[in-house]
ZAMARGU-4260 file (C-alpha; in steps of 0.2 Angstrom, whole numbers, plus 5000, padded with zeros to 4 digits):
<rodrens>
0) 5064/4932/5108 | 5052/4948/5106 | 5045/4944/5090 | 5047/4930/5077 | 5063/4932/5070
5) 5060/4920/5057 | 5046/4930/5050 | 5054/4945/5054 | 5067/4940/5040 | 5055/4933/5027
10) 5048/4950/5028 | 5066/4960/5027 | 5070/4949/5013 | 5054/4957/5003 | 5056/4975/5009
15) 5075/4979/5012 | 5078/4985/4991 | 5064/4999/4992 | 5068/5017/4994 | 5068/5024/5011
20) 5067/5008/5021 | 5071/5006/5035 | 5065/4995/5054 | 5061/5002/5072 | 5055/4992/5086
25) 5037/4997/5089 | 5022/4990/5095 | 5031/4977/5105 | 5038/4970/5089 | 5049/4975/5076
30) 5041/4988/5061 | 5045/4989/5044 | 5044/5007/5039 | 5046/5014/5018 | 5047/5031/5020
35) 5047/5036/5039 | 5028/5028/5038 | 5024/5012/5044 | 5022/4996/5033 | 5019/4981/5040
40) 5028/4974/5057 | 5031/4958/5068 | 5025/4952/5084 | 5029/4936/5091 | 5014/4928/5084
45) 5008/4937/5069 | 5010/4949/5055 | 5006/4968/5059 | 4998/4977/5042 | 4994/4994/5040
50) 4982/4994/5025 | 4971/5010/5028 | 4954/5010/5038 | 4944/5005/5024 | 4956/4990/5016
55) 4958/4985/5034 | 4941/4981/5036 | 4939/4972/5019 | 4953/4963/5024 | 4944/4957/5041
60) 4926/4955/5034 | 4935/4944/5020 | 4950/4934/5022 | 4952/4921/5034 | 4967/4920/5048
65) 4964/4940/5052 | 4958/4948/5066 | 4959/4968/5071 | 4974/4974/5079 | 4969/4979/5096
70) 4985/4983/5105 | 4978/4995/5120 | 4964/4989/5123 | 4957/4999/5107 | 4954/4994/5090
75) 4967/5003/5077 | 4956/5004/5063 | 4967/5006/5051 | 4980/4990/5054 | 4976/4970/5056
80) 4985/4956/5062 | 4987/4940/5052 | 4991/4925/5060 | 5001/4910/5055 | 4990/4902/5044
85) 4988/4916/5032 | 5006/4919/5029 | 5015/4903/5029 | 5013/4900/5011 | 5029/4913/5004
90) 5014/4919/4991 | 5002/4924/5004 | 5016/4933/5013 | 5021/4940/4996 | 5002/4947/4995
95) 5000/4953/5011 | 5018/4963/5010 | 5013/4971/4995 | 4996/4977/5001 | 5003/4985/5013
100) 5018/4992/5006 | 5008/5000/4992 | 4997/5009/5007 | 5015/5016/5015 | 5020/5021/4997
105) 5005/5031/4994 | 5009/5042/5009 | 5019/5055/5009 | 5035/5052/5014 | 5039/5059/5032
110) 5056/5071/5035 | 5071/5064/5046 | 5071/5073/5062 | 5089/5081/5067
</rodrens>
């Protein structure tokens, strides 16, 4: 199992009505794209958010069970990784979806290649 299926589909379940989504295995996990752009994702572990460089940071100086997303050996400023304890709770996850659904949405939408 690449990435934690069960989350994987807790996740699904939230995003799968909005317009232009669509998944693609990235980052060694699965990614939840809206509109060619990356959401939020799943490792084997955690939850992948792309919040934007400055919510991102918020989100590590303030919530707990966070902690930067440092898949090459360098920092992405602009994504975190939440870990178990900050999205078992089906509200949590709920949040956490939404923040970073709302930072994919307000991006513009990205053309299908050919």
């Amino acid at each position: 199992m690449p990435y934690n299926e069960e989350l994987a589909e807790r996740v699904r379940k939230l995003l799968i009505r909005r317009k232009n989504f669509s998944e693609r295995k990235m980052f060694g996990g699965i990614c939840f794209m809206l509109g060619g752009n990356m959401c939020c994702g799943v490792t084997k572990k955690n939850l992948m958010l792309r919040l934007g460089k400055q919510k991102a940071e918020k989100a590590l100086k303030e919530e707990p069970f966070t902690k930067e997303m440092n898949f090459t050996g360098k920092s992405i400023k602009s994504m975190i990784y939440v870990e178990k304890g900050g999205y078992q709770k089906e509200e949590d996850l709920k949040a956490w979806v939404k923040k970073a659904a709302s930072f994919a949405a307000s991006l513009p939408v990205k053309k299908k290649k050919d």
